[in-house]
C-alpha positions as CSV (number, residue, x, y, z in Angstrom):
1,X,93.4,78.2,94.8
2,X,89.7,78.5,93.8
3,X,88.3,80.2,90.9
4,X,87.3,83.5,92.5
5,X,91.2,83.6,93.6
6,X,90.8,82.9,97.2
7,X,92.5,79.9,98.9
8,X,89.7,78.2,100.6
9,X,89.2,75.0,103.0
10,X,86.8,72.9,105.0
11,X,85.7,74.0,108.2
12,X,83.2,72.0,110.8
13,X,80.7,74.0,112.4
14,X,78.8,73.4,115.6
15,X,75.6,74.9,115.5
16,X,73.0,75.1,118.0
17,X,69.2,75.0,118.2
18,X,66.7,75.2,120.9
19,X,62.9,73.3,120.0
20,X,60.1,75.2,121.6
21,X,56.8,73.2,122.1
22,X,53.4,74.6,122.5
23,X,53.1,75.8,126.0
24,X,55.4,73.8,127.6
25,X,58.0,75.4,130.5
26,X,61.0,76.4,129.9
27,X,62.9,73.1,131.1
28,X,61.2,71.3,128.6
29,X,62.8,72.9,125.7
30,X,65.0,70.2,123.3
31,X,68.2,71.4,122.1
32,X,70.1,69.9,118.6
33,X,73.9,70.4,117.7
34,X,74.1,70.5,114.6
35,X,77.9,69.8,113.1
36,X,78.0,71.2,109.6
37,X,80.5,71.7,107.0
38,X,81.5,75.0,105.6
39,X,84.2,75.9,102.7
40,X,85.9,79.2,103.7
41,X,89.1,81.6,103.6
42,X,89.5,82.0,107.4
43,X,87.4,80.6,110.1
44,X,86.2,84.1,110.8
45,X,84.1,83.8,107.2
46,X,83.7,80.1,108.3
47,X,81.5,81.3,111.5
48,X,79.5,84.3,109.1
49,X,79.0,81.4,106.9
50,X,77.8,78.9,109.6
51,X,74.9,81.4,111.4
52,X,73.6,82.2,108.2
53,X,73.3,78.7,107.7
54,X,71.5,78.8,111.3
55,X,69.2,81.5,110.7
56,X,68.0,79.8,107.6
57,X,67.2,76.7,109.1
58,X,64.6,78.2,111.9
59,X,61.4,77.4,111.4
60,X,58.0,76.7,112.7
61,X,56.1,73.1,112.5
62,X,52.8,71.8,113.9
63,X,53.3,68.9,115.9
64,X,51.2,65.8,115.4
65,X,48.8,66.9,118.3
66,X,48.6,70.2,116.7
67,X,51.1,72.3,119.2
68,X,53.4,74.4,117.7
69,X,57.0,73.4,117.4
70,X,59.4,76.4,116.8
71,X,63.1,75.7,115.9
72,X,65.4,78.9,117.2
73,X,69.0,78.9,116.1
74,X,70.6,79.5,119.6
75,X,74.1,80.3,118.0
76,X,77.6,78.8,116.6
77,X,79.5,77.3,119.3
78,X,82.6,75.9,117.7
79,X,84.3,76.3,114.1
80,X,87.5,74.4,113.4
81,X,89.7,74.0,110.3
82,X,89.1,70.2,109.4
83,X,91.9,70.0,106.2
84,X,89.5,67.6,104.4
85,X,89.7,66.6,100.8
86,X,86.5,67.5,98.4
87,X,83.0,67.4,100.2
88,X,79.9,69.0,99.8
89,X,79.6,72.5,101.4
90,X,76.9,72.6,103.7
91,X,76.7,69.1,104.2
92,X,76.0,67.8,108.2
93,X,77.8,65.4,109.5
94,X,76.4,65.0,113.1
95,X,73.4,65.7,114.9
96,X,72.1,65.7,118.3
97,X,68.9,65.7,120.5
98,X,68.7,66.6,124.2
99,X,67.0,67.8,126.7
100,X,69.5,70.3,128.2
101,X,71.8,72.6,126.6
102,X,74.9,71.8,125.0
103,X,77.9,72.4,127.0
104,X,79.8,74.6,124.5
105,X,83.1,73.1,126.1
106,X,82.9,69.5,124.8
């Protein structure tokens, strides 16, 4: 039992992103999963918890030939209760590039 009263545990969160370039098409857009870690009382809260996370990490960079690089938080695409002993919330544990979007089945 925490502090605040609440039984709480780890959840993973699969989180994904969606890299715009400049003026490129469509089919060039990047995708990232993002597997992060999330301390929660129900996987419900768990997912809440993870798209916050999302929407805070969009964000806009200039590439090194000056184009525009947008990061858009597609969405959460898989929570699950990992029963792990003491980690850092927040904390990713797996990343991924590619050039097509996840499959949200894997």
């Amino acid at each position: 039992m925490t502090s605040d009263g609440h039984n709480k545990t780890w959840y993973s969160a699969r989180l994904v992103f969606r890299c715009d370039i400049g003026n490129q098409p469509v089919p060039s857009d990047i995708y990232e999963e993002s597997i992060r870690l999330i301390r929660a009382s129900n996987e419900a809260e768990a997912s809440e918890r993870a798209a916050a996370i999302g929407r805070i990490n969009e964000r806009d960079e200039q590439s090194s030939v000056g184009e525009l690089v947008r990061w858009r938080f597609v969405g959460v695409v898989e929570v699950q209760d990992l029963l792990l002993p003491d980690i850092a919330d927040g904390s990713e544990v797996f990343s991924r590039l590619s050039r097509t979007e996840p499959d949200p089945e894997l």
